[in-house]
C-alpha positions, 0 to 999 in steps of 0.5 A, spaced: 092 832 772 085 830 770 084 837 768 089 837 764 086 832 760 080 834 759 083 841 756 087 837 752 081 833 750 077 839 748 082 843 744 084 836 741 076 835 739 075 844 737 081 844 734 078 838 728 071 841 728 074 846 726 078 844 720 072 840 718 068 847 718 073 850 715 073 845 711 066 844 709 066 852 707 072 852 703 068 845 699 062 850 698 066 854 694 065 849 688 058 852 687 055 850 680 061 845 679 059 840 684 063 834 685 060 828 681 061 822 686 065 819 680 070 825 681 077 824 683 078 830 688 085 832 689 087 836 695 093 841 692 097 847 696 096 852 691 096 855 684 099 860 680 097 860 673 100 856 667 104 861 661 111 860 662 114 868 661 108 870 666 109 865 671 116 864 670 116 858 674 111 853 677 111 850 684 109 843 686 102 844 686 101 848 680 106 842 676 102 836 679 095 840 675 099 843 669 102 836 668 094 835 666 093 839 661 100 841 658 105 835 656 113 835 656 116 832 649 119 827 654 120 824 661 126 821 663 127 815 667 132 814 674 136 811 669 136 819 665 133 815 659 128 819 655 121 817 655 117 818 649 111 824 649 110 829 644 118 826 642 118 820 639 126 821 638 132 825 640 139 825 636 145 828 637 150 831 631 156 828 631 159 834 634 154 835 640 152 842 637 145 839 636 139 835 637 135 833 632 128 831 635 122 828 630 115 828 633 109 824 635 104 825 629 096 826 629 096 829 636 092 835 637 091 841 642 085 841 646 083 847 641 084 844 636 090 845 633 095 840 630 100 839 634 106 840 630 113 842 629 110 850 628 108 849 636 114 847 639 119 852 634 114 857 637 114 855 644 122 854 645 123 861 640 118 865 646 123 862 652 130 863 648 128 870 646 131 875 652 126 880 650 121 876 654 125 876 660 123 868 661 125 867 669 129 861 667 131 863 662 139 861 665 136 854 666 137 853 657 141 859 655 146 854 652 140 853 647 141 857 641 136 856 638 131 851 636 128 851 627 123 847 624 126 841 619 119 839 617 113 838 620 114 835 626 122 834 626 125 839 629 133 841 631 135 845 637 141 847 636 146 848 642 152 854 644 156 848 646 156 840 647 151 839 653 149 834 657 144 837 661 140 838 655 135 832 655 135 834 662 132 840 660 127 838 654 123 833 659 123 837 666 115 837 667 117 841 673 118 847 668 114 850 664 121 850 658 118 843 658 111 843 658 109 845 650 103 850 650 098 851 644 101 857 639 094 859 639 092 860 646 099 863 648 098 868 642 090 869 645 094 872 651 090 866 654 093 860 656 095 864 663 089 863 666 085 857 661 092 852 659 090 849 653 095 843 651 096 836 649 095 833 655 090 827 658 085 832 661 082 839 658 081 845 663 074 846 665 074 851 670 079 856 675 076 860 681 082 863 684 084 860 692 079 855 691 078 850 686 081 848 678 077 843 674 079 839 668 076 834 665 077 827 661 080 829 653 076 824 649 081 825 644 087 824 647 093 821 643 094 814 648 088 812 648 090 805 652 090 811 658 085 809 664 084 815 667 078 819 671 072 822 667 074 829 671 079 832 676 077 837 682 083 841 684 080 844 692 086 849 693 087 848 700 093 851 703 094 848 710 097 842 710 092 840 717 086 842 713 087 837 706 088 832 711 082 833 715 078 834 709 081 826 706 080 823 713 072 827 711 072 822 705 072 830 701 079 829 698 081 822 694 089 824 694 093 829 697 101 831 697 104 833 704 110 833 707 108 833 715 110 827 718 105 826 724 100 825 716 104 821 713 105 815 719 099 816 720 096 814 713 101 808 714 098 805 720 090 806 717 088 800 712 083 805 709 090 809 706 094 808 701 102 812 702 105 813 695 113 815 695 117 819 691 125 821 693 128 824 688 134 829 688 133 837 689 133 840 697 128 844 702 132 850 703 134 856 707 137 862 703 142 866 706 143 874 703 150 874 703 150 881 701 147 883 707 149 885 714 152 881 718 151 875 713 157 878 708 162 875 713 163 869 711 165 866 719 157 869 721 154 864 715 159 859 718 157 859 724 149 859 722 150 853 719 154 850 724 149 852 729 143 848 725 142 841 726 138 838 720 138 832 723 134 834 729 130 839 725 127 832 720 125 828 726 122 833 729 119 837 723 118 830 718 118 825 723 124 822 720 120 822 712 124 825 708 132 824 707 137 829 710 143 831 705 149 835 703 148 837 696 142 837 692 144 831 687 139 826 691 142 819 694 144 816 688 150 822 686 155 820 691 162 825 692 167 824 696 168 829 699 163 835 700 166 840 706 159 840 710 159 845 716 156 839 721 152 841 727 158 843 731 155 849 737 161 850 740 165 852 733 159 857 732 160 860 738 168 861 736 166 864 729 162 868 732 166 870 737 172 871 731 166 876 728 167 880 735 160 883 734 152 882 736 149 878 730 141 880 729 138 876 723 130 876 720 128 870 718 122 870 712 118 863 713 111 862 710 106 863 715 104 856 715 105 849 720 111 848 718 114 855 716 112 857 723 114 850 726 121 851 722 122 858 724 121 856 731 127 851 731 132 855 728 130 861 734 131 856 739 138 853 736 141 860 733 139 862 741 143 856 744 150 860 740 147 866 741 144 869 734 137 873 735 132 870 730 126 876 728 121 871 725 116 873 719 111 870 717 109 871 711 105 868 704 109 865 699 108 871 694 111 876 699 117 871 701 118 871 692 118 878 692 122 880 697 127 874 695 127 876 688 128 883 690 134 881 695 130 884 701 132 879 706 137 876 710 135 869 711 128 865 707 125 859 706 126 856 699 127 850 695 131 847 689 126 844 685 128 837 683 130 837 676 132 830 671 140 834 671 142 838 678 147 842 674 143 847 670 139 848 677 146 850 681 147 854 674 142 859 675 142 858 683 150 860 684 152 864 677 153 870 679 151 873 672 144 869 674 138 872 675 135 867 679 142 868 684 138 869 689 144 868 694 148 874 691 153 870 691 159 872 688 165 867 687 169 867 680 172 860 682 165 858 682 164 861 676 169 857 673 166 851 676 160 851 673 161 854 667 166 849 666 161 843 668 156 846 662 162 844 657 164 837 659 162 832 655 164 826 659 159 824 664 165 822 670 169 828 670 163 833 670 161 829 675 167 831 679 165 838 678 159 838 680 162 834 687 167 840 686 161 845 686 157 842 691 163 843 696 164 850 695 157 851 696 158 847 703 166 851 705 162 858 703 156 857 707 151 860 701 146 854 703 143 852 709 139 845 707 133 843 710 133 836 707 132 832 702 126 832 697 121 826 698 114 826 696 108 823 700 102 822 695 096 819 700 089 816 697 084 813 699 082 806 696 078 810 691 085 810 687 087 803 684 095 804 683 100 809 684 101 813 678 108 814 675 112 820 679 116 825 675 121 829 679 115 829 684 109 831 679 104 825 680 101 823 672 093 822 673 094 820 666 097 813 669 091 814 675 086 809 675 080 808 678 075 803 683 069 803 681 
């Protein structure tokens, strides 16, 4: 027993130094942009690039730093009021078929464009034109078209009455929000160096390791406390970002790993953040792949999956589990959810009469492979062999994107309004269908739920949409979308959260 002891003793002090090594080595990237002791140092997972129609759609971390620089017209509040930003207003017709939003005045790009109706037309024109092919092009298509009125009113004018659409004009987790500078976009430049409105101008943007941004000294609200500079250290591992915070080199860091998170709680030098808001961690499952086309296999899939267990042992209880991708305060009645039931697995499967065999891609990862392993061991008590393959989150995009796969780890970002998001997930015209789930009920559905105008009974087909998505076993939910922000006490306040984005702008510092 003692020696047991001291091999764990040991591999817990080897495994720390050597995240603080690591940590050391992927700090001395920063050469010739060395942190100021002034600095916030935020730890993120990944960046992936900022032009809308190149990077089609932004993870968190690349929201979190986008959010920065770029700025939406509006946010909007739990309440789904807007919030003023670049928009001061936004007006429906009397018919619903349009929008007439005016626009904030003496605002400039950080090259020193003015900020007009001009950039905003040219922006939505470049995502609404299908030749661009914009990735979340399904996510707006009920957008016709939006005109300049004059110089900083502008009309966006629908297909049809939407009450999704000031969803859509304030999602700072898109880039169909997120106005870009018409003369960086035009320069073929803002994929790599954003330009935008925003609190903090790019600085700097060294691939897998770090982005820089720094104070915008002609930012438009100047009642803003912000940082003099940003230091963005991308670090992928989970386990790494929150050594290096512990190591006084990281001020604020987002992670889902439970172990983290109740740790922070418990350490007075700590500060934990929540944010829970509606979307889901996913698992996709190809139902146009064998033996995942019978619908009685992904039943038995989903009966075999126990999230509540997963959550506990994965999350430590931190985030929420769910049925539908509305968030906590959507309620339905009635959502046909497949609960952890084993023996009903084992009788679908023996229905199916054949071995079933499945690959799972997870990221390679903690807490991809720590999932992968859960599912392995649960499908195996019913008897599903699981092939597990680790891979990096690009790999997995692209096998996905291009329907090479049978079972992926996935999210249903969060999104002031869910029904464009079930939209471009379960259409079966969608591009972003990545399910290739065919149901011309549920076609209806959704279609229909675009063309409601009173809020109750759009409601209940979204509830009718969800129970579907549940009875035809297209989804396999993970849990709820809960976000962890943990400073040390350098940051003063916590910042406003949008769909799980942290604004620095609203950041303000301890001396």
């Amino acid at each position: 027993m003692a020696l047991n002891r001291l091999r764990n003793d040991f591999r817990f002090f080897f495994t720390g130094f050597f995240l603080l090594i690591l940590s050391a080595i992927l700090w001395s990237g920063v050469s010739g942009a060395q942190a100021a002791k002034e600095d916030l140092i935020v730890g993120v997972e990944d960046v992936s690039g900022f032009d809308a129609i190149k990077s089609g759609f932004a993870t968190i971390s690349t929201a979190i730093v986008a959010n920065t620089v770029l700025e939406p017209l509006f946010y909007m509040d739990e309440k789904m009021e807007l919030i003023p930003v670049l928009g001061l207003s936004a007006t429906p017709s009397d018919d619903g078929k349009s929008w007439t939003v005016t626009l904030r005045k003496g605002v400039v790009f950080h090259d020193g464009t003015p900020f007009t109706s001009d950039a905003v037309t040219a922006h939505w024109s470049r995502i609404l034109d299908p030749k661009n092919r914009f990735r979340d092009g399904y996510f707006i298509s009920p957008i016709a078209s939006v005109e300049k009125i004059d110089s900083h009113t502008v009309r966006f004018k629908l297909k049809h009455p939407w009450l999704a659409f000031k969803g859509a004009i304030s999602w700072n987790r898109s880039y169909t929000a997120l106005v870009p500078s018409p003369k960086a976009v035009a320069e073929d430049s803002q994929h790599n160096a954003p330009i935008g409105t925003g609190a903090f101008r790019f600085v700097e943007w060294k691939r897998s390791d770090y982005v820089i941004v720094e104070k915008n000294k002609d930012y438009w609200d100047t009642a803003r406390t912000v940082a003099d500079r940003i230091v963005f250290r991308i670090i992928p591992d989970h386990q790494t970002r929150y050594a290096a915070l512990e190591a006084g080199e990281l001020n604020f860091i987002c992670t889902d790993r439970g172990n983290h998170i109740r740790q922070a709680q418990e350490d007075p030098a700590f500060q934990v953040f929540v944010a829970e808001d509606n979307g889901a961690e996913t698992i996709l499952l190809n139902n146009t792949q064998p033996p995942l086309d019978d619908v009685r296999v992904r039943k038995a899939i989903l009966h075999a999956w126990d999230q509540a267990r997963y959550i506990s042992i994965s999350y430590k209880d931190t985030i929420p589990t769910v049925e539908h991708t509305f968030g906590n305060r959507f309620k339905c009645v009635d959502l046909a959810y497949p609960e952890y039931d084993p023996e009903i697995a084992k009788a679908l499967l023996n229905e199916y009469g054949k071995p079933v065999k499945i690959e799972y891609l997870h990221t390679n990862t903690s807490r991809g492979r720590e999932a992968g392993q859960i599912i392995q061991q649960l499908f195996k008590t019913v008897g599903i062999e699981t092939t597990l393959i680790p891979m990096d989150i690009g790999p997995i995009v692209k096998k996905v994107m291009q329907g090479n796969y049978q079972m992926a780890s996935w999210r249903v970002a969060s999104a002031p309004d869910q029904g464009p998001a079930l939209f471009r997930s379960y259409h079966s015209k969608s591009k972003a269908n990545f399910s290739n789930y065919t149901s011309p009920e549920m076609d209806e559905l959704l279609e229909s739920q675009r063309l409601e105008t009173d809020p109750d009974r759009r409601h209940d087909l979204l509830c009718r949409v969800a129970s579907k998505v549940n009875s035809d076993a297209v989804t396999m939910f993970r849990g709820g979308c809960k976000y962890h922000f943990i400073t040390d006490r350098k940051v003063d306040k916590k910042p406003r959260i949008f769909q799980g984005v942290p604004l620095f702008s609203s950041v303000s510092m301890n001396e």
